[in-house]
Structure formats: structure tokens, C-alpha cells
N, C-alpha and C positions, 0 to 999 in steps of 0.2 A: 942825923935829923930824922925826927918821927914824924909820920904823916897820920891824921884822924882819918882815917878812910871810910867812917861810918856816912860824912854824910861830907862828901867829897864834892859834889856838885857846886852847893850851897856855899863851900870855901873858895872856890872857883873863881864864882858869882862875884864875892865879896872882895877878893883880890882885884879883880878885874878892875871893879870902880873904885878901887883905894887909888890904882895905878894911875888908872887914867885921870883922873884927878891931877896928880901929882908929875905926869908923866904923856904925852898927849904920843908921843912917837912910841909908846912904849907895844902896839900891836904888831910891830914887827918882829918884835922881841921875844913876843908872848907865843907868836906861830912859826918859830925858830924852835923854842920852847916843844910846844907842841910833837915838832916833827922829831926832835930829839926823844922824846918819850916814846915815838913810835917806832923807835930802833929797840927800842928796850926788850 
């Protein structure tokens, strides 16, 4: 999988409120997520 990383924020952003939309538990998810990148 390729990630756009020019303007990475802005993809963030837009993930965010697709999920939560669709998804309302989904911020435990998302800083599970998070902490997992931060092993990287």
C-alpha cells in the first residue's frame, strides 16, 4: 500500500470524519493506530 505523503495531514483530517461518521467507537482505534506508528 502507497501512502501520498505530500499532504498527509489533510488525509488524516478527511479519514477521521469519514470514520467517525460511520464508526462512533472508532477513536480508540484510531490511538491504538497512532501508538503503533510510533514504534515504527
Amino acid at each position: 500500500m502507497s501512502i501520498d505523503t505530500t499532504n498527509i495531514q489533510e488525509q488524516i483530517c478527511r479519514l477521521k470524519h469519514t470514520v467517525n461518521k460511520n464508526c462512533p467507537d472508532i477513536m480508540e482505534r484510531f490511538n491504538e493506530l497512532k501508538l503503533g506508528f510510533q514504534k515504527i
